[in-house]
C-alpha positions in Angstrom: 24.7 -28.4 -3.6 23.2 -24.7 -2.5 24.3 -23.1 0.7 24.3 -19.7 2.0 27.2 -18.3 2.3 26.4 -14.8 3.7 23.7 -13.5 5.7 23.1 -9.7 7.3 20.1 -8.4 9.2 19.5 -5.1 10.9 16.7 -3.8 13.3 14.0 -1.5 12.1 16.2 1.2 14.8 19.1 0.8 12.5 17.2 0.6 9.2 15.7 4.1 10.4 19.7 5.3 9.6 19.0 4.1 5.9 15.8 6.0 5.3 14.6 8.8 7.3 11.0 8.4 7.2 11.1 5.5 9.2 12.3 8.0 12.4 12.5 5.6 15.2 12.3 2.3 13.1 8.8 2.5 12.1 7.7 1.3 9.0 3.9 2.3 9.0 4.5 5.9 8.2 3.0 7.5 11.9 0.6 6.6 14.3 -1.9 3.8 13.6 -4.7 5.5 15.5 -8.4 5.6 14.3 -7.9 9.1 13.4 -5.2 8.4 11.4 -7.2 5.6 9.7 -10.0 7.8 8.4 -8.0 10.9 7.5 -5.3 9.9 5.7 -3.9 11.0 3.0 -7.3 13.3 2.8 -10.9 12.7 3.5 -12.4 11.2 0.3 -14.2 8.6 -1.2 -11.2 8.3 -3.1 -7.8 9.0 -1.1 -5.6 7.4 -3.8 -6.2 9.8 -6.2 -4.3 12.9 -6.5 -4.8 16.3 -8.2 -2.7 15.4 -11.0 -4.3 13.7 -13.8 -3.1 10.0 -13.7 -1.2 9.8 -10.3 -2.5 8.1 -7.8 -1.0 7.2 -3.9 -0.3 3.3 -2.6 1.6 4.4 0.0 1.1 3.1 3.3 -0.6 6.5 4.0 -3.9 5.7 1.9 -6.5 3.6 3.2 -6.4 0.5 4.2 -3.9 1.9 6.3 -0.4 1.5 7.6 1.1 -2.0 7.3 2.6 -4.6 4.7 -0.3 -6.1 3.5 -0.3 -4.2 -0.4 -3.5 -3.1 -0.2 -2.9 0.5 -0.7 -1.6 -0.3 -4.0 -4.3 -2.6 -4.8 -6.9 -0.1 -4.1 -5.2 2.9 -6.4 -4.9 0.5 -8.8 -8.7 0.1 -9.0 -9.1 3.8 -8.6 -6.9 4.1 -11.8 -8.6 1.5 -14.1 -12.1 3.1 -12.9 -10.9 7.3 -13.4 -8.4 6.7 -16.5 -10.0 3.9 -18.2 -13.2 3.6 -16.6 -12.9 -0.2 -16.5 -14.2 -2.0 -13.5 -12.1 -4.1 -11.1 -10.5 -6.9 -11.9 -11.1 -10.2 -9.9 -7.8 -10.5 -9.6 -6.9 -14.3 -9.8 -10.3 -14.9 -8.1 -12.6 -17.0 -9.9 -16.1 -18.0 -9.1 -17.1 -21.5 -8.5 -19.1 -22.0 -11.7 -15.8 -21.3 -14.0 -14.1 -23.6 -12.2 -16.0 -26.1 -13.3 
């Protein structure tokens, strides 16, 4: 038989003690405002990649924006399969309707 024996929760106030980029208790790395949205991390067709050859941002501070949704990753991993190995995206899981067939 499984049970819990333990359980511990804290706010996103008190997680803010843990880390000090969430100042306050947020998460989404600053303000969610449409400025935000198109700016960050820099204006460019392609904000997840960096200066350095083969590092690229998934942050919550590249495009889509702020949130914990794991787009930001997704996206600078597609970056990085199209700059270092000029592959094109994968579908991802996603098949069409005739190969399901």
């Amino acid at each position: 038989m499984d049970f819990i024996l333990v359980t511990h929760s804290i706010t996103a106030q008190q997680y803010s003690h843990c880390n000090p980029n969430y100042a306050g208790g947020d998460f989404c790395a600053g303000a969610i405002s449409a400025r935000q949205l198109l700016k960050r991390p820099v204006i460019s067709p392609d904000p997840w990649r960096t200066p350095a050859k083969g590092v690229y941002l998934c942050s919550s501070s590249t495009p889509p924006g702020p949130s914990v949704h794991g787009l930001c990753g997704w996206y600078a991993a597609q970056s990085a399969l199209k700059r270092a190995f000029g592959l094109p995206s994968p579908a991802l899981g996603q098949q069409d309707k005739a190969s399901r067939t």
